[in-house]
PyMOL Python script that loads the backbone (N, CA, C, O; Angstrom):
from pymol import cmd

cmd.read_pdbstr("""\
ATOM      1  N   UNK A   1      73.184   8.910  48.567  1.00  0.00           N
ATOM      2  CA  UNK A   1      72.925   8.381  49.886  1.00  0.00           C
ATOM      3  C   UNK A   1      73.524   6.995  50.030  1.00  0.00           C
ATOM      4  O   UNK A   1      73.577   6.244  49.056  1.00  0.00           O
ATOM      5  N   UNK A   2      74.023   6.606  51.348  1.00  0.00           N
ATOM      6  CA  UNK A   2      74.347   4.904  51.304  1.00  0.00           C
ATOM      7  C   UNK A   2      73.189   4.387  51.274  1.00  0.00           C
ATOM      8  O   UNK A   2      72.119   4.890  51.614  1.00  0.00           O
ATOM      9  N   UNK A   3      73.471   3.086  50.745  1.00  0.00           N
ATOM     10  CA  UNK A   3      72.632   2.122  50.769  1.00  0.00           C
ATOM     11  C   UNK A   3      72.785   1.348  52.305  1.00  0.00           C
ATOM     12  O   UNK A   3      73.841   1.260  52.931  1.00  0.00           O
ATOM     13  N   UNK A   4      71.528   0.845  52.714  1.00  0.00           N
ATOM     14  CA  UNK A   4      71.657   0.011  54.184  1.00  0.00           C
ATOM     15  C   UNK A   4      71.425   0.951  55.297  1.00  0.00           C
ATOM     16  O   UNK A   4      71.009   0.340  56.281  1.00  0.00           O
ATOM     17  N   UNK A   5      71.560   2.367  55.514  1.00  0.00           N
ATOM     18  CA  UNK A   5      71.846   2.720  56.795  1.00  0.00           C
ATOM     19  C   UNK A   5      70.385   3.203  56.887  1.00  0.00           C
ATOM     20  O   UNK A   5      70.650   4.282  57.417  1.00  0.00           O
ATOM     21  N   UNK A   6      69.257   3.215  56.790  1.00  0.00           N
ATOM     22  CA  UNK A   6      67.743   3.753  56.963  1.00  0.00           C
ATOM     23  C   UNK A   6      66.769   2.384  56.762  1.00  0.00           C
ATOM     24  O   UNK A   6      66.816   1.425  55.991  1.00  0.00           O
ATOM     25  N   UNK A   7      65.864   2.791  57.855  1.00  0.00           N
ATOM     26  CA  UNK A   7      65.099   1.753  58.104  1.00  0.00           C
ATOM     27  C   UNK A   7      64.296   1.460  56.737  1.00  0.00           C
ATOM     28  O   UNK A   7      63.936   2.336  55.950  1.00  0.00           O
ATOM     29  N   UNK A   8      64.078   0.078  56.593  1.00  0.00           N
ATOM     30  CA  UNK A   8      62.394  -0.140  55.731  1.00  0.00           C
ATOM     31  C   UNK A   8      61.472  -0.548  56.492  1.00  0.00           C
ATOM     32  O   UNK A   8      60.656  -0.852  55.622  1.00  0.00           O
ATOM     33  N   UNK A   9      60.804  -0.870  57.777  1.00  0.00           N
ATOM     34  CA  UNK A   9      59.698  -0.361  58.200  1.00  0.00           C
ATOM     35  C   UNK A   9      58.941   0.624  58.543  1.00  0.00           C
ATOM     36  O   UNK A   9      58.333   0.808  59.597  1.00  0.00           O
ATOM     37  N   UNK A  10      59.026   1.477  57.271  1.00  0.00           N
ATOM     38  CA  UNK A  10      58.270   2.644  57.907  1.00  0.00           C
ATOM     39  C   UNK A  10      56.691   2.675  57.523  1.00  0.00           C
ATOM     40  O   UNK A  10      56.244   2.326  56.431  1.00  0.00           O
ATOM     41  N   UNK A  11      56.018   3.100  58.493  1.00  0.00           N
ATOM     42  CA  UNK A  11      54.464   2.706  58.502  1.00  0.00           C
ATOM     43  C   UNK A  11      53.368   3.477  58.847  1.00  0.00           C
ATOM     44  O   UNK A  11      53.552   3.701  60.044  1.00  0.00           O
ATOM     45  N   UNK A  12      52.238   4.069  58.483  1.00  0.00           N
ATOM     46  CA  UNK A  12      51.554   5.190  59.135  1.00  0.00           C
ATOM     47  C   UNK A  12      51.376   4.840  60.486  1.00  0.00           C
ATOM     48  O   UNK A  12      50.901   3.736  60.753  1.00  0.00           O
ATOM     49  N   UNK A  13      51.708   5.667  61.419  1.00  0.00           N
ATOM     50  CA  UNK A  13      51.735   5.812  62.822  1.00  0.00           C
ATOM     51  C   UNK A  13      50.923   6.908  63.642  1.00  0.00           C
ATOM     52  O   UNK A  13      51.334   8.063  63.532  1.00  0.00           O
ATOM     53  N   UNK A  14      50.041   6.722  64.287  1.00  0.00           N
ATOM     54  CA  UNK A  14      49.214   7.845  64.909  1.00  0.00           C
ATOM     55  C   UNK A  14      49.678   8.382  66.228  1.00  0.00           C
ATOM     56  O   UNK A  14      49.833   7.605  67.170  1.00  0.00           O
ATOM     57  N   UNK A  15      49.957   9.934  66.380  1.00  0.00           N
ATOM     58  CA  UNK A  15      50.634  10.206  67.292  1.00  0.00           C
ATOM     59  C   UNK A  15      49.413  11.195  68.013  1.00  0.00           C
ATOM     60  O   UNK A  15      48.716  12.027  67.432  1.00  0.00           O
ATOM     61  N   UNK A  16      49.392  10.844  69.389  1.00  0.00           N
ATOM     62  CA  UNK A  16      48.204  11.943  70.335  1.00  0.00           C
ATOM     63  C   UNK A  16      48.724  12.443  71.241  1.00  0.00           C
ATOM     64  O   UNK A  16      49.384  11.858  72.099  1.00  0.00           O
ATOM     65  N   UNK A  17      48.409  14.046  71.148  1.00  0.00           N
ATOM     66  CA  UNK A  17      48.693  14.624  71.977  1.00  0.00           C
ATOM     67  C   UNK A  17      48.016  14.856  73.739  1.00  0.00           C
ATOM     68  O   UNK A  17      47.201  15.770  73.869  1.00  0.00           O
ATOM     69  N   UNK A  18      48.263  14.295  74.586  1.00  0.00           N
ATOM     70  CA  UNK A  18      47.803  13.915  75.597  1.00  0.00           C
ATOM     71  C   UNK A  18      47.232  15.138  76.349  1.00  0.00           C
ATOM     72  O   UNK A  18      46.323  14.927  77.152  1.00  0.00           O
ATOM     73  N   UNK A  19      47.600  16.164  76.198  1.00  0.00           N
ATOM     74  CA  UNK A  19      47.453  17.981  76.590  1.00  0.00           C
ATOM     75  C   UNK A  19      45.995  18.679  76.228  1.00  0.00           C
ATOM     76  O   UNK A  19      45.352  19.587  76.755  1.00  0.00           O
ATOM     77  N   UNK A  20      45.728  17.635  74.820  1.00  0.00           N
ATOM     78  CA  UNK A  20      44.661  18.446  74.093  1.00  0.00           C
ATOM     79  C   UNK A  20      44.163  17.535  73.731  1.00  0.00           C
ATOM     80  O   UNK A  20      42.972  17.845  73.685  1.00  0.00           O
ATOM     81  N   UNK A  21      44.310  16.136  73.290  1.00  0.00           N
ATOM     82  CA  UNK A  21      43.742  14.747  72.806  1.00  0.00           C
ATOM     83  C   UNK A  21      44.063  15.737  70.987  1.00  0.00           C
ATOM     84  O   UNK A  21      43.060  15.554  70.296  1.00  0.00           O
ATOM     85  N   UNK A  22      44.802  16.345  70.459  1.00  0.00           N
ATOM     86  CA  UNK A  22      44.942  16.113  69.512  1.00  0.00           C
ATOM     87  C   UNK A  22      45.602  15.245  68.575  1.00  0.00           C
ATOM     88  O   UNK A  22      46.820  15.190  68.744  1.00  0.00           O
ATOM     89  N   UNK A  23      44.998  14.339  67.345  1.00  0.00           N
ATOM     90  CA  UNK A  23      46.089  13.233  66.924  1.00  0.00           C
ATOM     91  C   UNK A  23      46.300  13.803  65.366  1.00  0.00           C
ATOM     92  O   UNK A  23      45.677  14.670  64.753  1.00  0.00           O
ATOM     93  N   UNK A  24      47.335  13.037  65.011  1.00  0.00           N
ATOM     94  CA  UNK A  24      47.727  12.928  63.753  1.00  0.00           C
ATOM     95  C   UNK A  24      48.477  12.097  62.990  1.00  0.00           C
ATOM     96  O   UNK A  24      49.625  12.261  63.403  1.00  0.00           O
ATOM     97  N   UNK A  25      48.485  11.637  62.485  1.00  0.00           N
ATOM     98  CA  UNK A  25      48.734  10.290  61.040  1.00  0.00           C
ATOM     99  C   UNK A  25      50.411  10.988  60.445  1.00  0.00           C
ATOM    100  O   UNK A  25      50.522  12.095  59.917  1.00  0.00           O
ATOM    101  N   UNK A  26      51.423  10.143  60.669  1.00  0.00           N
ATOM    102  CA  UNK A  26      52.703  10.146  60.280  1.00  0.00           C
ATOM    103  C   UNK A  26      53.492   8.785  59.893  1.00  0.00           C
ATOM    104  O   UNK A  26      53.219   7.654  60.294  1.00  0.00           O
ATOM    105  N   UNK A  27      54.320   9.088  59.198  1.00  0.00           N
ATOM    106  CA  UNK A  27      55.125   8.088  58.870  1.00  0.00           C
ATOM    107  C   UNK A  27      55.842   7.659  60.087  1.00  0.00           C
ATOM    108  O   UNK A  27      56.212   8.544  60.859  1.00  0.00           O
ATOM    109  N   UNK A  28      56.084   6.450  60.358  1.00  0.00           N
ATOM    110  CA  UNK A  28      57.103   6.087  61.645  1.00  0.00           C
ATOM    111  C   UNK A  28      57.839   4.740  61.272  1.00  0.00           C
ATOM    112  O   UNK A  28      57.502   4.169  60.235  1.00  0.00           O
ATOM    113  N   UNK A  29      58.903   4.170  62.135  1.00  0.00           N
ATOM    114  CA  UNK A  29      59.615   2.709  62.502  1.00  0.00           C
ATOM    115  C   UNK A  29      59.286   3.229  63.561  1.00  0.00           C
ATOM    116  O   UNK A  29      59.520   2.167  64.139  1.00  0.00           O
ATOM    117  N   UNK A  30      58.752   4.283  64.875  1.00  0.00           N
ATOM    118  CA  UNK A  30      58.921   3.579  66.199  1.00  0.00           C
ATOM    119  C   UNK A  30      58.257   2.688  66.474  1.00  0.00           C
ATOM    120  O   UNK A  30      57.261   2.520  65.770  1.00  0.00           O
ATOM    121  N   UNK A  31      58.514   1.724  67.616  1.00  0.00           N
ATOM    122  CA  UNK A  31      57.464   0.479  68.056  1.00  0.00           C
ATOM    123  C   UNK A  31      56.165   1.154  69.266  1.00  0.00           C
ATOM    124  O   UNK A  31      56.152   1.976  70.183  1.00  0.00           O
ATOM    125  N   UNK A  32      55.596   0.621  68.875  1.00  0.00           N
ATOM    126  CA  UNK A  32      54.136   1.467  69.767  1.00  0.00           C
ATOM    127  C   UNK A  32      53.463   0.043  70.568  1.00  0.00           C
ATOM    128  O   UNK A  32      53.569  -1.064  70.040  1.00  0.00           O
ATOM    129  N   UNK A  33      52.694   0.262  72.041  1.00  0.00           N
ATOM    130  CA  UNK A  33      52.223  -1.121  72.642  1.00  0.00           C
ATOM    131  C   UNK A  33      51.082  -0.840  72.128  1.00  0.00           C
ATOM    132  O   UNK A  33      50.510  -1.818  71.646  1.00  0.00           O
ATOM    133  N   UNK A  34      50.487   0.244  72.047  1.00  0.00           N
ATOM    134  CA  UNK A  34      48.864   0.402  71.910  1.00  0.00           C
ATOM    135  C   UNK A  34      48.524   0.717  70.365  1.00  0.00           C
ATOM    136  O   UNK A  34      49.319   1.085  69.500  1.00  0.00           O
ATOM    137  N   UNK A  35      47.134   0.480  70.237  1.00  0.00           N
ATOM    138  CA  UNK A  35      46.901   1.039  68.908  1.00  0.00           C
ATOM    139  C   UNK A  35      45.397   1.264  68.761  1.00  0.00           C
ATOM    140  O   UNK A  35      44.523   0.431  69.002  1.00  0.00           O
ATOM    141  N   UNK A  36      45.214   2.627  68.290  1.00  0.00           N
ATOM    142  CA  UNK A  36      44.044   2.871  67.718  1.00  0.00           C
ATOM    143  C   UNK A  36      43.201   3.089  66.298  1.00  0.00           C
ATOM    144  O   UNK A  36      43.796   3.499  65.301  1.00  0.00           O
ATOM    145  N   UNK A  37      41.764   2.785  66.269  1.00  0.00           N
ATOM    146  CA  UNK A  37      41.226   2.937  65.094  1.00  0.00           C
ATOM    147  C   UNK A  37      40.704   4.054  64.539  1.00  0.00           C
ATOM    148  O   UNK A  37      39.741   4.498  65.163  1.00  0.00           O
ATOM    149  N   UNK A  38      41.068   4.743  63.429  1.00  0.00           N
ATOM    150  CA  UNK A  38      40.844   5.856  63.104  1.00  0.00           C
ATOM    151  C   UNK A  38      40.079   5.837  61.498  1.00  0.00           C
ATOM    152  O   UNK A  38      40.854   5.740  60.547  1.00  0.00           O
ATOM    153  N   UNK A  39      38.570   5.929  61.200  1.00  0.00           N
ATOM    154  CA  UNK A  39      38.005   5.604  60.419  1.00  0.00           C
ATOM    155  C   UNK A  39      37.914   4.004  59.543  1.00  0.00           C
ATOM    156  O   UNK A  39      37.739   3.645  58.378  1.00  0.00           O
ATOM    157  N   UNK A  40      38.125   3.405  60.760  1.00  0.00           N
ATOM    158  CA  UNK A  40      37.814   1.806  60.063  1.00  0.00           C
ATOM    159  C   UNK A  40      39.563   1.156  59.812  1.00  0.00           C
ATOM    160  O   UNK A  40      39.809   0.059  59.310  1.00  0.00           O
ATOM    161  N   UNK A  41      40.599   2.144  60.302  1.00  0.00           N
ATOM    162  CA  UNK A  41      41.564   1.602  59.929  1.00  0.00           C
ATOM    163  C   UNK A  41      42.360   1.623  61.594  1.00  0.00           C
ATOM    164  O   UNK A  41      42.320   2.527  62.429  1.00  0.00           O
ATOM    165  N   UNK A  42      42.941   0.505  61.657  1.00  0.00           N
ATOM    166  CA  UNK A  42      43.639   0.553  63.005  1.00  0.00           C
ATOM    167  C   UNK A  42      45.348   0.955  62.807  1.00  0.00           C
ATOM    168  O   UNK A  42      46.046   0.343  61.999  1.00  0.00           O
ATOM    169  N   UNK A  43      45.798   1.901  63.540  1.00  0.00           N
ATOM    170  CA  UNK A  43      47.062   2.236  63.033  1.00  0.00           C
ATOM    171  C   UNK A  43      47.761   1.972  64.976  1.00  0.00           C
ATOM    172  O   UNK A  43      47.076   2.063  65.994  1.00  0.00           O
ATOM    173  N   UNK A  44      49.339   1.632  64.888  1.00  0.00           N
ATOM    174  CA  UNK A  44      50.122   1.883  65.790  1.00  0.00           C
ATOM    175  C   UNK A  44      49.481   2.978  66.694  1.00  0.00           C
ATOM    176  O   UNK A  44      48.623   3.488  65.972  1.00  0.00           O
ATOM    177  N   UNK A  45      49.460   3.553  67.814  1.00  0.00           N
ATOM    178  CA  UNK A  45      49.481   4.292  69.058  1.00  0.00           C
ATOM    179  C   UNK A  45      50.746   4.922  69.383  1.00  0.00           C
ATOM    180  O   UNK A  45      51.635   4.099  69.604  1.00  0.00           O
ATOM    181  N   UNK A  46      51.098   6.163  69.481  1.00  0.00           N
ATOM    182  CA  UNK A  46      52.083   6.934  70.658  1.00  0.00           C
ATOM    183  C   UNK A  46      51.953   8.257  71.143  1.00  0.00           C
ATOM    184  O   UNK A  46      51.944   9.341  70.560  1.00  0.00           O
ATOM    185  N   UNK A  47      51.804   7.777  72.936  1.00  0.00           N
ATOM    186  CA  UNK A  47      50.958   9.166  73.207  1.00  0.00           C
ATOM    187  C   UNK A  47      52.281  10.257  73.285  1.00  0.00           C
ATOM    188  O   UNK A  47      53.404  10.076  73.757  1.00  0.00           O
ATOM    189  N   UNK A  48      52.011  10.804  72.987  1.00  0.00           N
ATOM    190  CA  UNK A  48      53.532  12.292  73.304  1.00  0.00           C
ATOM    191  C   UNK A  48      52.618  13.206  74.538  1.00  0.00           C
ATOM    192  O   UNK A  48      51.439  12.988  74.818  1.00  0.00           O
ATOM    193  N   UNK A  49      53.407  14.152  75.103  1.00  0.00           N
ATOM    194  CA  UNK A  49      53.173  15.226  76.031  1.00  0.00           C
ATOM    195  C   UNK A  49      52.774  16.339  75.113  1.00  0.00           C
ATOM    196  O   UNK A  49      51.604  16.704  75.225  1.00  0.00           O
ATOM    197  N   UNK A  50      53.617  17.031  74.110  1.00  0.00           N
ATOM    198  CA  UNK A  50      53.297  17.938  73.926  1.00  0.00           C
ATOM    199  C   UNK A  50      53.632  17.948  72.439  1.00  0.00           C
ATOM    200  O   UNK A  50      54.578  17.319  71.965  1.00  0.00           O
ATOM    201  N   UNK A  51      53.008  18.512  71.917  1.00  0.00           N
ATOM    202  CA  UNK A  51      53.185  18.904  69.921  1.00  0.00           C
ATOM    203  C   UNK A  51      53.205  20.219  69.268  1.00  0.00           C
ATOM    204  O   UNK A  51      53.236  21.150  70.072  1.00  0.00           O
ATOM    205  N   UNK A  52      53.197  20.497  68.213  1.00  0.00           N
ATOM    206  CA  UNK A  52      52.645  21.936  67.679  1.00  0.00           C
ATOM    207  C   UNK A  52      51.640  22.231  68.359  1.00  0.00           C
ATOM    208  O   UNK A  52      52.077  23.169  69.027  1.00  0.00           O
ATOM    209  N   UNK A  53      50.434  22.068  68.706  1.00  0.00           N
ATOM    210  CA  UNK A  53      48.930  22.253  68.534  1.00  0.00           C
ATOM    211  C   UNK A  53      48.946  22.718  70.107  1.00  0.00           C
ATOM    212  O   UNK A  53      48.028  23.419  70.532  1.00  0.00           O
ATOM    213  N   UNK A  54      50.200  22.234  71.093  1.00  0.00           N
ATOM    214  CA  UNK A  54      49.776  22.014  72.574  1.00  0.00           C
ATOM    215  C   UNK A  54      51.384  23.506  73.096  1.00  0.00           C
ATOM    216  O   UNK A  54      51.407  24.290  74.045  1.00  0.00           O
ATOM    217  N   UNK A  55      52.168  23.342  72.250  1.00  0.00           N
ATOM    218  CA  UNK A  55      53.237  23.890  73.034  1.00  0.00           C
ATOM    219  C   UNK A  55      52.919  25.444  72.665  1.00  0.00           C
ATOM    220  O   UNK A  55      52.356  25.762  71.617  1.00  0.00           O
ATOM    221  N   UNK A  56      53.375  26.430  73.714  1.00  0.00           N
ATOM    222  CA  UNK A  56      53.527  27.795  73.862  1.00  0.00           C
ATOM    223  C   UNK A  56      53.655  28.975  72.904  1.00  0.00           C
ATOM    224  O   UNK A  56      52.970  29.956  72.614  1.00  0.00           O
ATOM    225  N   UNK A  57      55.165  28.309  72.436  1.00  0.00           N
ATOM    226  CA  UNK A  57      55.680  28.607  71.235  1.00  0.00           C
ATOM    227  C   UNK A  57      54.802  28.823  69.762  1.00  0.00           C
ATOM    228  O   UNK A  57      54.736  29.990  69.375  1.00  0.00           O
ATOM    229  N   UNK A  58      54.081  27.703  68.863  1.00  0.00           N
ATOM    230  CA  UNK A  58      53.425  27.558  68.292  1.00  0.00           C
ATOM    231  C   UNK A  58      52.308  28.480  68.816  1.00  0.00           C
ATOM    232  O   UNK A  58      52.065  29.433  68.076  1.00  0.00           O
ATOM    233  N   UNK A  59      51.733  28.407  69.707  1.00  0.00           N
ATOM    234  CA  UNK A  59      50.142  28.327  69.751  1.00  0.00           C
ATOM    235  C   UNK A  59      50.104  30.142  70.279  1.00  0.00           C
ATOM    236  O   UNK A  59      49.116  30.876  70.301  1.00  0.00           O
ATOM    237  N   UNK A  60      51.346  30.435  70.609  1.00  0.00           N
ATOM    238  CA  UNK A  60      51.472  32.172  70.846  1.00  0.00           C
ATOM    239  C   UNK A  60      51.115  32.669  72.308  1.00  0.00           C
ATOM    240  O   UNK A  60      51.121  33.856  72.635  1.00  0.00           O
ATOM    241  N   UNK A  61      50.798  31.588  73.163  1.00  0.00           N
ATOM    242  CA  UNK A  61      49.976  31.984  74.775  1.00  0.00           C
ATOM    243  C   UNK A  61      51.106  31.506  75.907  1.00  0.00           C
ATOM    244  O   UNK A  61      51.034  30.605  76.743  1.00  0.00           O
ATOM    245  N   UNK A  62      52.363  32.617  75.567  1.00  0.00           N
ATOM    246  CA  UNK A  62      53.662  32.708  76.701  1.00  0.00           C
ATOM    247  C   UNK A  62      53.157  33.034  77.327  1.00  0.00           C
ATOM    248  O   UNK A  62      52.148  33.738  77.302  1.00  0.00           O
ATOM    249  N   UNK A  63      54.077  32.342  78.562  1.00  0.00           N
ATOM    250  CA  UNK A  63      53.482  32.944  79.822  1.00  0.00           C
ATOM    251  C   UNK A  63      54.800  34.356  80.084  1.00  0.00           C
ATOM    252  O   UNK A  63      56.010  34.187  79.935  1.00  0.00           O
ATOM    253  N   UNK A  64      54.236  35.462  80.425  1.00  0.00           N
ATOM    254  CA  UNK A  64      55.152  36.599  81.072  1.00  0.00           C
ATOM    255  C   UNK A  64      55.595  36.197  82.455  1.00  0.00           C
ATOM    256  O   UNK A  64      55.111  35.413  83.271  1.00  0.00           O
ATOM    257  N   UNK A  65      56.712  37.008  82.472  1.00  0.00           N
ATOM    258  CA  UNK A  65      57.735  36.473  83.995  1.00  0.00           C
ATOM    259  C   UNK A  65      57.641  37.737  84.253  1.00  0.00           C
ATOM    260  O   UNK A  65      57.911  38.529  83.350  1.00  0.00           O
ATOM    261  N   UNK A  66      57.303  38.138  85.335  1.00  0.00           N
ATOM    262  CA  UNK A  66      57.391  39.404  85.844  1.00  0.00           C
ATOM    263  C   UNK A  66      58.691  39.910  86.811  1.00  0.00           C
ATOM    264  O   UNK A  66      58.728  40.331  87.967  1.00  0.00           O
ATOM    265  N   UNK A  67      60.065  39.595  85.476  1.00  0.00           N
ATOM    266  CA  UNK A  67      61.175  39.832  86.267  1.00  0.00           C
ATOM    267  C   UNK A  67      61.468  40.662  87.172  1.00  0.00           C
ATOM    268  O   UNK A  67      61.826  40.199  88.255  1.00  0.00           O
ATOM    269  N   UNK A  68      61.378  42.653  86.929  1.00  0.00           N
ATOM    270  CA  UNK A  68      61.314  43.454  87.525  1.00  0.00           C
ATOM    271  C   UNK A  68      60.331  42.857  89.201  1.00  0.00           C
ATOM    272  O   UNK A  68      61.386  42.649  89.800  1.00  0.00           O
ATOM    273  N   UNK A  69      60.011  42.745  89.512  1.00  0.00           N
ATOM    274  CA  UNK A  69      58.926  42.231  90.652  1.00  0.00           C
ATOM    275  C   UNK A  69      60.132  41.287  91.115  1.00  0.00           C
ATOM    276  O   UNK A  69      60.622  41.623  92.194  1.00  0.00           O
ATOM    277  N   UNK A  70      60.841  39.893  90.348  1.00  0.00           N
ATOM    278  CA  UNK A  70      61.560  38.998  91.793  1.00  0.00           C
ATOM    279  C   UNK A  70      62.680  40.155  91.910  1.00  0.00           C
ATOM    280  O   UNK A  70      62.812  40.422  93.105  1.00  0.00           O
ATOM    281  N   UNK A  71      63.676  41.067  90.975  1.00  0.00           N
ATOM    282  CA  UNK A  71      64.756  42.155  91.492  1.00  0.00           C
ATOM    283  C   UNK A  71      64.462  42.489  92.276  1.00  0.00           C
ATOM    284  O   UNK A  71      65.310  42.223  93.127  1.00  0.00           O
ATOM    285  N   UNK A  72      63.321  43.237  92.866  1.00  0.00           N
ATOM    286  CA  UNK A  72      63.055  44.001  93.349  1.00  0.00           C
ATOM    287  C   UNK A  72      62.545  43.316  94.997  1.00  0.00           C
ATOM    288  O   UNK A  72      62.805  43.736  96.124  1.00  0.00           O
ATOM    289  N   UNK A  73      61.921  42.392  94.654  1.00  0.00           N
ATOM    290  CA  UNK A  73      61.535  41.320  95.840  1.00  0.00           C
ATOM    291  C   UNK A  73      63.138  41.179  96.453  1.00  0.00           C
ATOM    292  O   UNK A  73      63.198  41.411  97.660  1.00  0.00           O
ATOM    293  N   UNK A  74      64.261  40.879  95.885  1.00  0.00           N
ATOM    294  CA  UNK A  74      65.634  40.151  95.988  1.00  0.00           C
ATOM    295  C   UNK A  74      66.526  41.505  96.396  1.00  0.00           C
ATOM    296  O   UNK A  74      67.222  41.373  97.403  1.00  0.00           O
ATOM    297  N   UNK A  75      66.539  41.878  96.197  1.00  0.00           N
ATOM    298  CA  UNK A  75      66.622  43.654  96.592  1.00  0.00           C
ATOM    299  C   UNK A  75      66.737  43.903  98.025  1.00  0.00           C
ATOM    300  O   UNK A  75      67.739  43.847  98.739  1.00  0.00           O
ATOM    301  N   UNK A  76      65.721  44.144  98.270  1.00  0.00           N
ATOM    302  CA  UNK A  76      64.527  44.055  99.189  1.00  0.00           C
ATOM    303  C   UNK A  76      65.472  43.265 100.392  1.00  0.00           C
ATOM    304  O   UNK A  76      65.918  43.655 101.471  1.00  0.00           O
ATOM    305  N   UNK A  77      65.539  42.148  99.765  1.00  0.00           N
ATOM    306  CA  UNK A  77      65.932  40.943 101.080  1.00  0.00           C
ATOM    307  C   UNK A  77      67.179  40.570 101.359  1.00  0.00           C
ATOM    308  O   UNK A  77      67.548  39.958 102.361  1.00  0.00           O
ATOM    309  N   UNK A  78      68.034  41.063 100.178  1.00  0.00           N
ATOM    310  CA  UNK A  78      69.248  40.591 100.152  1.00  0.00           C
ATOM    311  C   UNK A  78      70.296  42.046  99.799  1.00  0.00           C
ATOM    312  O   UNK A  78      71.510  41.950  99.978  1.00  0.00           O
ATOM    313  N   UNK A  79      69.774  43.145  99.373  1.00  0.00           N
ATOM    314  CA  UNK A  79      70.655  44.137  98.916  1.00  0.00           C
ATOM    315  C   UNK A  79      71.011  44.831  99.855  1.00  0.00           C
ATOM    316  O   UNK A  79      71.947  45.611  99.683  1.00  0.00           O
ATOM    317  N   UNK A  80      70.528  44.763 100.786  1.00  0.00           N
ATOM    318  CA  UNK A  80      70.957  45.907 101.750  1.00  0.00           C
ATOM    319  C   UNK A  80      71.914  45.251 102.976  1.00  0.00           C
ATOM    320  O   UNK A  80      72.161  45.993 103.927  1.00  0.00           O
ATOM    321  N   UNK A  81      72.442  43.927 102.980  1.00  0.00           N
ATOM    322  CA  UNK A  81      73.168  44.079 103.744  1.00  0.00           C
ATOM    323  C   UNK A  81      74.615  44.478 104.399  1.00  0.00           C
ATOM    324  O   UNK A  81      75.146  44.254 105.487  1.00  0.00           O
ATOM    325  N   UNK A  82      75.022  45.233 103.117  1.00  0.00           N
ATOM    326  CA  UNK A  82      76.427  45.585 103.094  1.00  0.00           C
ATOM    327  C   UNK A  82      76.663  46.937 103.671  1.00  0.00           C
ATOM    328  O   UNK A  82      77.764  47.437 103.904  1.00  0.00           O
ATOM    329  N   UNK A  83      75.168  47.612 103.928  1.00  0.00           N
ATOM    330  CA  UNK A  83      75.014  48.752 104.091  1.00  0.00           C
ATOM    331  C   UNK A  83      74.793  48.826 105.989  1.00  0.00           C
ATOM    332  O   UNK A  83      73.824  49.380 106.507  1.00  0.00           O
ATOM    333  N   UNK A  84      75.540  48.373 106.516  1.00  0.00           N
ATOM    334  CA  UNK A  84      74.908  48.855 108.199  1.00  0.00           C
ATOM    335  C   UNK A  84      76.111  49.852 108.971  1.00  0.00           C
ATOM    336  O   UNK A  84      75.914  50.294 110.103  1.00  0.00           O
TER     337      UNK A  84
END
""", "prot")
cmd.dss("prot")
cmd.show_as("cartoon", "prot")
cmd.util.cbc("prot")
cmd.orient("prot")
């Protein structure tokens, strides 16, 4: 590896998921404004939108698109005009 090109502040960093209020304890350099205490210890703050615990993918609860239904809606409204 070179030497010089990776940070040395890296620091436990608490990241919350704003979707679910789930948090979790990671290594970071990002800079955070807020910070919370988590068993007597105060660590950096960064709220994220979405994580493992919150996104679709992970958690298995896709939503279905009920494509057949807009074809058929679109069909409907737009297929037939070539036909008069």
């Amino acid at each position: 590896m070179k030497k010089g090109i990776h940070p040395e502040n890296y620091r436990p960093v608490v990241f919350k998921d704003m979707s679910n209020d789930d948090v979790f304890i990671t290594r970071s350099t990002i800079n955070a404004k807020e910070s919370i205490e988590i068993d007597g210890v105060t660590y950096p703050l960064v709220k994220i939108e979405i994580s493992n615990t919150s996104h679709p993918f992970y958690t298995g609860k896709t939503k279905l698109v009920d494509t057949a239904g807009r074809v058929d809606k679109f069909m409907n409204r737009y297929g037939n005009r070539n036909k008069k």
